[in-house]
C-alpha positions as CSV (number, residue, x, y, z in Angstrom):
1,X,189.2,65.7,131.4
2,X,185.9,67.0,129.6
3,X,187.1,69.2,126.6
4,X,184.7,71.9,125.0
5,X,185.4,74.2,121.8
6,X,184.2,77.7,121.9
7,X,183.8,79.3,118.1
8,X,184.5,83.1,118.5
9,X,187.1,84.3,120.9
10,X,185.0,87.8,122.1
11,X,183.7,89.3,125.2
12,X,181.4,85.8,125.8
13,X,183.6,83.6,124.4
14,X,186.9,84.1,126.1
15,X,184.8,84.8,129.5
16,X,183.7,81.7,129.4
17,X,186.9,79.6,127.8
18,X,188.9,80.9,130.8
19,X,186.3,80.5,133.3
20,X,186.0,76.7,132.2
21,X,189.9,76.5,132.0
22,X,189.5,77.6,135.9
23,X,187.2,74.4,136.4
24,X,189.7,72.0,135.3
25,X,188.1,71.3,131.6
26,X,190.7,71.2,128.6
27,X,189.2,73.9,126.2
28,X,189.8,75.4,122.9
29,X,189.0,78.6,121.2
30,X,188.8,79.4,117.3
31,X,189.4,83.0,116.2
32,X,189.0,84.2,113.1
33,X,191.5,86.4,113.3
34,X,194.7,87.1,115.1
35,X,195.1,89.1,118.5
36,X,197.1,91.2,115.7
37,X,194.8,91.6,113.4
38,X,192.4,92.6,116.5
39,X,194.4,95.1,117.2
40,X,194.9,96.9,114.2
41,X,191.4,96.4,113.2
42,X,188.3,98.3,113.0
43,X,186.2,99.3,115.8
44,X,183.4,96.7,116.2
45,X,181.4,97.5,119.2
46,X,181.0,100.1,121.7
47,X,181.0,97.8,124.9
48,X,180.0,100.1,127.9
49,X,179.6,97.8,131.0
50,X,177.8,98.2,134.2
51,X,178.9,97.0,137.6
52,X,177.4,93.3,137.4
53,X,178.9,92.4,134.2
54,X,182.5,94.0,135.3
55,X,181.9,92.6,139.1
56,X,182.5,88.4,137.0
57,X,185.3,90.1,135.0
58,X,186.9,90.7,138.2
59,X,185.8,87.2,139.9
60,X,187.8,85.8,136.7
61,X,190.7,87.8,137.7
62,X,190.5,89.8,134.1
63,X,189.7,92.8,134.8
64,X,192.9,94.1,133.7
65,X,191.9,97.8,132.9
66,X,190.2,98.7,136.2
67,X,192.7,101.7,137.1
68,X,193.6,102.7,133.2
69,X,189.7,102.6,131.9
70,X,187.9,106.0,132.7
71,X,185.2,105.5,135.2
72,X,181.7,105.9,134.1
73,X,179.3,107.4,137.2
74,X,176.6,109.1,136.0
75,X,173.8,108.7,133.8
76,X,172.2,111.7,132.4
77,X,169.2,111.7,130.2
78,X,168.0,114.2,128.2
79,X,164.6,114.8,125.9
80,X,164.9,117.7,123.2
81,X,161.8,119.8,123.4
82,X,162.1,120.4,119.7
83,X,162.8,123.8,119.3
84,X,166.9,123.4,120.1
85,X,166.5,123.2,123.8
86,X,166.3,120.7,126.5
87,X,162.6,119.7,127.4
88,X,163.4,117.1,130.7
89,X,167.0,116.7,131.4
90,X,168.3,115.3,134.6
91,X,171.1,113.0,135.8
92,X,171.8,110.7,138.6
93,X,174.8,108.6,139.9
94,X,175.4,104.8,139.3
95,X,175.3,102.7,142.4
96,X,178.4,101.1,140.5
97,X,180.8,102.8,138.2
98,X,180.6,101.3,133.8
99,X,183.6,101.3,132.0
100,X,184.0,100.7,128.1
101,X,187.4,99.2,126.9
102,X,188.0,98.8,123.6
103,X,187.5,95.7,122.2
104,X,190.4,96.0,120.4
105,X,192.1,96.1,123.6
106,X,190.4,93.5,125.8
107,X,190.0,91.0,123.3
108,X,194.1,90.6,122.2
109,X,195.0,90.6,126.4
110,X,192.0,88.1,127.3
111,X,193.4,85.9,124.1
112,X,196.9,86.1,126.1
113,X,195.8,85.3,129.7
114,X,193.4,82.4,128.1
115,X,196.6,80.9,126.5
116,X,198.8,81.9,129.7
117,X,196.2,79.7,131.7
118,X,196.5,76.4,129.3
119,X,193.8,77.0,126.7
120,X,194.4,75.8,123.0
121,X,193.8,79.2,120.5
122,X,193.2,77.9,117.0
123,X,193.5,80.8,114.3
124,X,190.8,79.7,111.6
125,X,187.9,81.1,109.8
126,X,185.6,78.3,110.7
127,X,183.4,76.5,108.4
128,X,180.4,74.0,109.1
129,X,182.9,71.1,108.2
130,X,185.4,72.4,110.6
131,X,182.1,72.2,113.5
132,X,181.8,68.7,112.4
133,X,185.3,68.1,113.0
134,X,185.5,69.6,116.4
135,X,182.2,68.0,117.1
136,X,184.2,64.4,117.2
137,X,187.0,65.5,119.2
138,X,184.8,67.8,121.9
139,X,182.4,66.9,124.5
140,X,180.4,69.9,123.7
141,X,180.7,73.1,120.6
142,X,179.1,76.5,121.7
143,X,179.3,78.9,118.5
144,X,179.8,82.3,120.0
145,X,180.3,83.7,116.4
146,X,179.8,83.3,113.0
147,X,178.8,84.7,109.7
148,X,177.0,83.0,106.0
149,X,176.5,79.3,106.8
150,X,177.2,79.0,110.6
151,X,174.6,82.0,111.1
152,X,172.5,79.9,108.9
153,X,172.6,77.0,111.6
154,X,170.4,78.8,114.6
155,X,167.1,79.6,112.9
156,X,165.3,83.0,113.6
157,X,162.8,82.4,116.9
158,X,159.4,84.6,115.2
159,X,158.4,84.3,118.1
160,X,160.7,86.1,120.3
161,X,161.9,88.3,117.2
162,X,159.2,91.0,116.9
163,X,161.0,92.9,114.3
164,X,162.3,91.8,110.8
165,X,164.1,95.1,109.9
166,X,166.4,97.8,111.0
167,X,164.7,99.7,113.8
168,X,167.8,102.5,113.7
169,X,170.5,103.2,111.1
170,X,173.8,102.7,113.3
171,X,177.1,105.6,113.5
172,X,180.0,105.2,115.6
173,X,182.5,107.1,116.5
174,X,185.5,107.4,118.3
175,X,187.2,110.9,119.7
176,X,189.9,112.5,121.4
177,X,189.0,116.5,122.2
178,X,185.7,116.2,123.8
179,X,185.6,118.7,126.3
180,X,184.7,116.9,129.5
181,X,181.7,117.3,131.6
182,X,181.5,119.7,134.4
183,X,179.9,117.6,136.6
184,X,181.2,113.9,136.9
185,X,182.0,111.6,133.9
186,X,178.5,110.0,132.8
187,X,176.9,108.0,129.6
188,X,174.9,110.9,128.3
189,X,171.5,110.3,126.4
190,X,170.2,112.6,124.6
191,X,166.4,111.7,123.1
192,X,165.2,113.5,119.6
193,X,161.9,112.4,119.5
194,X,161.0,111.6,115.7
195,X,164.3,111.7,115.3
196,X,166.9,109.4,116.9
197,X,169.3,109.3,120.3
198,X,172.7,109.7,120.4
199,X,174.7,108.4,123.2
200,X,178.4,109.9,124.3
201,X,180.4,108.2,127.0
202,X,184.1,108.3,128.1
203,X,185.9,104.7,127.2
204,X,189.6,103.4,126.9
205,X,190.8,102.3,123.4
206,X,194.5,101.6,122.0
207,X,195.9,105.2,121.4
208,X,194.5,106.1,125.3
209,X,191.0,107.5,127.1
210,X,188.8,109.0,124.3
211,X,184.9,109.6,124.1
212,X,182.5,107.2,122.0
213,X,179.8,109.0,120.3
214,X,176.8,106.7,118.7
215,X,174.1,108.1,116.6
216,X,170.9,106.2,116.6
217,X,168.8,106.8,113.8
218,X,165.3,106.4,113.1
219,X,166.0,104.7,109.6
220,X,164.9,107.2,106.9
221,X,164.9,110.3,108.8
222,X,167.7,112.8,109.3
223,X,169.9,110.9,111.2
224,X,170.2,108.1,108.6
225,X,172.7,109.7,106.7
226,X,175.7,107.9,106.2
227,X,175.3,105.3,103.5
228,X,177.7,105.7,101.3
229,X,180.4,107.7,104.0
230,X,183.4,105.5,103.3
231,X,185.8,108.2,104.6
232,X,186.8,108.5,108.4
233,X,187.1,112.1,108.6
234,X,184.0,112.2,106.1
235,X,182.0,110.1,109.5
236,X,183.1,112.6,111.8
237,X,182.1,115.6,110.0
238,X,178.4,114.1,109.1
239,X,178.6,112.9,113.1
240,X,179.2,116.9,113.9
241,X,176.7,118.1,111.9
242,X,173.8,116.0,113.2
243,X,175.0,117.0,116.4
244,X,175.0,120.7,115.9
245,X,172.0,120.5,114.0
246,X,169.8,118.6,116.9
247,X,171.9,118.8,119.8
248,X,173.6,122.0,120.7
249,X,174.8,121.2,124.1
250,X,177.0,118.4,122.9
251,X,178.0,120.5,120.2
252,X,179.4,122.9,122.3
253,X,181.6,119.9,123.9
254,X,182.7,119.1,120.1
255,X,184.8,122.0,119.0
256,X,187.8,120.3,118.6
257,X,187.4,116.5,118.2
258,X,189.3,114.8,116.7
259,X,189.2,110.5,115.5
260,X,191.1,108.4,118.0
261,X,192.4,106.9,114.6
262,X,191.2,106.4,111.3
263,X,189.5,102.9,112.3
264,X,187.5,104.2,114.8
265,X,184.4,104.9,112.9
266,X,181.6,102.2,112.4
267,X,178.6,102.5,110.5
268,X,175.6,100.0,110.0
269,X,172.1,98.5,110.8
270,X,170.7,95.5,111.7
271,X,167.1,93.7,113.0
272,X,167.3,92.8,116.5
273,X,166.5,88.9,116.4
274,X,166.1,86.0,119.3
275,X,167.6,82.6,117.6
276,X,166.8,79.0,118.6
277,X,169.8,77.9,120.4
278,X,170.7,74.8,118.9
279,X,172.1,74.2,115.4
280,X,171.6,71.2,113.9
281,X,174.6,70.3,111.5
282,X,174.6,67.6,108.3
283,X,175.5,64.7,110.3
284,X,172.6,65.0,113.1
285,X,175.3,66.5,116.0
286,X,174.4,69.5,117.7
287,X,176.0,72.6,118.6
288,X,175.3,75.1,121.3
289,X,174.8,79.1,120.5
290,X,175.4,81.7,122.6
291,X,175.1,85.6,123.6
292,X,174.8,87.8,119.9
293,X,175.0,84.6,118.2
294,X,171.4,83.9,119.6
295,X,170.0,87.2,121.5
296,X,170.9,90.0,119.5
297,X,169.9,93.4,120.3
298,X,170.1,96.8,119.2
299,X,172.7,98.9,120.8
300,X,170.6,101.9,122.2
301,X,169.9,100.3,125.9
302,X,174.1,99.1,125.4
303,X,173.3,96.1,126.9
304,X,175.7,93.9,124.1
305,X,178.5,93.1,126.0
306,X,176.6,92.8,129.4
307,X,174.2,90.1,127.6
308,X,177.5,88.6,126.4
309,X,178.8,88.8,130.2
310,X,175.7,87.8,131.6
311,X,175.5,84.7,129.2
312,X,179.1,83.6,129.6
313,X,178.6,83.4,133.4
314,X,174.9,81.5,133.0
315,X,176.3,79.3,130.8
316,X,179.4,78.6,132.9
317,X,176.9,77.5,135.7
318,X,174.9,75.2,133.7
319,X,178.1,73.2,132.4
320,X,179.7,72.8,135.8
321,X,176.3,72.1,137.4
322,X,175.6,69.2,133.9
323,X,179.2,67.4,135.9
324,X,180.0,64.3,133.8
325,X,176.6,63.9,131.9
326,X,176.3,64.2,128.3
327,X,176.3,67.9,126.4
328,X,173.3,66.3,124.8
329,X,170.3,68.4,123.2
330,X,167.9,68.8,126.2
331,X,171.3,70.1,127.8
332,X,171.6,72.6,125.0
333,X,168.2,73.9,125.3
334,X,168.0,74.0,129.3
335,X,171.3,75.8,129.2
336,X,169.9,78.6,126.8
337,X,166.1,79.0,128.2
338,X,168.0,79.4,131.7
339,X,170.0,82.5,130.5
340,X,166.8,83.6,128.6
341,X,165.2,83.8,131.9
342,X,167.0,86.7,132.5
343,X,167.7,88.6,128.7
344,X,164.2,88.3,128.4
345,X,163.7,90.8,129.9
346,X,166.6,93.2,128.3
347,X,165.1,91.9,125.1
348,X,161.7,93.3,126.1
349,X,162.7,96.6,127.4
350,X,165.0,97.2,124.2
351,X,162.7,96.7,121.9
352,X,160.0,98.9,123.7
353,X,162.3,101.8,123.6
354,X,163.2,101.5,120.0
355,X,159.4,102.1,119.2
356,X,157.4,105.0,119.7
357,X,157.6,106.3,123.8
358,X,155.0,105.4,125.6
359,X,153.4,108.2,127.1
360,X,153.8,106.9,130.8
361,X,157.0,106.5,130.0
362,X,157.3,110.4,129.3
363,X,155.8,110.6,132.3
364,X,158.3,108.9,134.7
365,X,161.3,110.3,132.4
366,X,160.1,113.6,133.5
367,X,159.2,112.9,137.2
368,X,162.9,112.2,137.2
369,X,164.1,115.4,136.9
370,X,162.3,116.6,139.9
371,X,162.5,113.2,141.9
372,X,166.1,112.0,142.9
373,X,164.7,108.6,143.5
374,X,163.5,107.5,140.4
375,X,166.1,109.0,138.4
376,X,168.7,107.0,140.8
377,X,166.5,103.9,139.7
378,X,165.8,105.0,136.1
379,X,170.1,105.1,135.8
380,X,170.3,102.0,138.2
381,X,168.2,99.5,135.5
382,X,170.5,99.9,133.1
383,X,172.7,97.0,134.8
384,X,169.6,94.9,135.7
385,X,167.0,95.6,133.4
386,X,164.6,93.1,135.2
387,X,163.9,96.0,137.8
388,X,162.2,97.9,135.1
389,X,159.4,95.4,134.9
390,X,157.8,96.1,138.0
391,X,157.3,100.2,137.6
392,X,158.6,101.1,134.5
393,X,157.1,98.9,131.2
394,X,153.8,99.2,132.1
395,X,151.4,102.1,132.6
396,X,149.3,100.9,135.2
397,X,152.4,99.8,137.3
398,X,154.5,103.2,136.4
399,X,151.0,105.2,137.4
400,X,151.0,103.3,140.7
401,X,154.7,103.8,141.2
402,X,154.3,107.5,140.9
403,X,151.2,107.6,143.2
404,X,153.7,106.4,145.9
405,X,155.1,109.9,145.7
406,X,152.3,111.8,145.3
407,X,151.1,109.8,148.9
408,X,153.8,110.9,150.7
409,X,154.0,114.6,149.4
């Protein structure tokens, strides 16, 4: 029996651990921290996922929130005209419902049912002598987390990383209160131009349903305003006043939120980078990275745990498909620029948006609101970015696209 260790027990990491388990390979996970400690923790992510990703859950048979977890099944999208009102606002159903769970949630349960199914969980904050070590005893190491010298291992790709800083100062938050939508429950993103986005969408997390509110900041401006906010309550009340101040129809919805708990309130920034896949540790062996570890993106397309999805399942493929030949470094590579073939293009798209919008962009954001049909496909990318890349990314092909309806008008 082949056996493979798999560093960092998250969405990727477990998706894949128990998908392998199902193939017959003896596999272990290290966590750095106990389904517990998990639990009681800190908010780390806000994890909304669209139909494909949630679509291998269930193949897996993990989907174990699909009648607790609100249902997401709108998208609506809204541009502020810059005097307190709404300059192009429009929404449009998902072909497939998104749901967020808590990570705090899914990742304890998954660490259960990965045990329950004959995997070994090793509790360990994992060091480069430790991958050396499980190097020996494993066929193949995929690092699907890791901080200081692991992180170290998978140098920065300059030429897939386009940015070397921050492109937005990161706040999220956690609520109970919200007042719901009138129409159906949606992901809701709202555009400041200049400014920042902020994204509010109904999720599950461990005291019950709740709304996630995150607050995208151009780094500098007004919405780059909590450094130093070490208090929960201190989060929510800066997180209310950018609201009010920018946004007033979500403020209206914000009268009396509350935290889910005082853990549920994140705040940071980071520089989207692409990492070579393969880490090369002190004694020549190699070891395989995977999903953030590698492709790491900014949250505001909240493609995260749908790359991690999406990588889980790619790399799945690749090992079953490598049978009994050696994990060896061409393997390593293959595996990665395969899964690349497709986060590419997420990667792409992202970092467009996180720059300055495009006019044509504008243009096909507002056609939207008067168009059913390219709103439904506008909402519909979001779980398969690749679409966008033949109407939306560039302006020729977006000015053709919209031609097509000006023809048959």
């Amino acid at each position: 029996m082949r056996s493979i260790t798999i560093v960092g027990a998250g969405q990727a990491g477990l998706q894949l651990g128990i998908g392998l388990l199902d193939a017959g390979y003896e596999v272990k996970i290290v966590s750095n921290r106990t389904p517990e400690e998990i639990y009681n923790g800190r908010v780390s992510s806000s994890q909304c996922m669209f139909g494909t990703a949630l679509a291998r859950e269930h193949a897996l048979g993990i989907d174990f929130w699909a009648q607790r977890c609100p249902a997401v099944r709108e998208m609506s999208f809204t541009v502020t005209d810059g005097n307190g009102g709404k300059g192009i606002s429009w929404s449009s159903l998902l072909d497939l419902p998104a749901q967020s769970v808590d990570q705090r949630l899914k990742i304890p349960r998954w660490i259960a049912e990965f045990v329950r199914r004959g995997g070994t969980l090793e509790i360990r904050d994992a060091t480069i002598d430790d991958l050396e070590d499980y190097r020996r005893d494993a066929d193949l190491v995929l690092v699907a987390a890791g901080k200081g010298s692991i992180a170290n291992l998978f140098e920065r790709d300059s030429e897939r990383s386009i940015f070397v800083n921050p492109q937005r100062a990161l706040a999220l938050t956690y609520v109970t209160g919200m007042t719901p939508r009138t129409s159906s429950s949606a992901i809701s993103f709202n555009l400041v131009p200049g400014v920042g986005e902020l994204i509010v969408f109904p999720a599950l997390t461990t005291t019950g349903p709740c709304e996630i509110m995150l607050l995208e900041g151009l780094p500098g401006g007004p919405m780059d305003c909590f450094r130093g906010v070490t208090d929960p309550q201190q989060h929510l009340e800066v997180t209310k006043r950018v609201v009010a101040e920018y946004l007033p129809w979500e403020a209206e919805r914000c009268g009396d939120v509350q935290l889910t708990d005082e853990l549920g309130v994140l705040a940071g920034r980071f520089a989207p980078t692409v990492r070579r896949p393969v880490g090369k540790l002190p004694s020549g062996a190699s070891v395989l990275g995977m999903a953030d570890v590698v492709v790491l993106n900014d949250p505001l397309t909240g493609q995260g745990s749908n790359n991690a999805s999406k990588c889980a399942a790619s790399y799945l493929s690749s090992i079953l498909e490598h049978a009994d030949r050696a994990f060896d470094e061409r393997f390593m590579i293959e595996t990665f620029e395969r899964y690349w073939d497709y986060t590419r293009y997420v990667v792409n798209w992202t970092n467009t948006l996180l720059g300055p919008t495009p006019w044509h962009v504008l243009q096909l954001v507002r056609a939207a609101g008067s168009n059913p049909r390219i709103a439904r496909r506008f909402a519909n990318g979001f779980d398969d970015p690749r679409d966008f890349f033949l109407w939306f990314m560039e302006s020729t092909s977006a000015q053709t696209y919209l031609n097509e309806f000006s023809t048959v008008a």
